[in-house]
Steps between C-alpha positions, in 0.01 A plus 500: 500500500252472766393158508580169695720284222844432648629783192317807597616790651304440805618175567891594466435790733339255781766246373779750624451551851554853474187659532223497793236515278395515098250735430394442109311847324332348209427821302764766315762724630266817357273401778712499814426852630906536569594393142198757334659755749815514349414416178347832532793719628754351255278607235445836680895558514530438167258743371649706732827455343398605165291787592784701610 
């Protein structure tokens, strides 16, 4: 996804033209603060739901 070989995500991105810059996270979504966040308050609306 992130590599250099002409197939990779990475590449196509750069390939397009469309973006100023790629910026590759090599880790899971759990760990991007934003993504935990909400992970988080879906859950908590949820229980939410149900306790009512």
């Amino acid at each position: 996804m992130a590599g250099d070989d002409d197939d990779s995500w990475k590449s196509m991105f750069e390939a397009s033209g469309n973006f100023d810059e790629i910026d590759c996270q090599i880790e899971g979504l759990g760990r991007i603060d934003a993504v935990e966040q909400l992970y988080v308050a879906h859950t908590q609306a949820a229980i939410d739901s149900i306790a009512k």
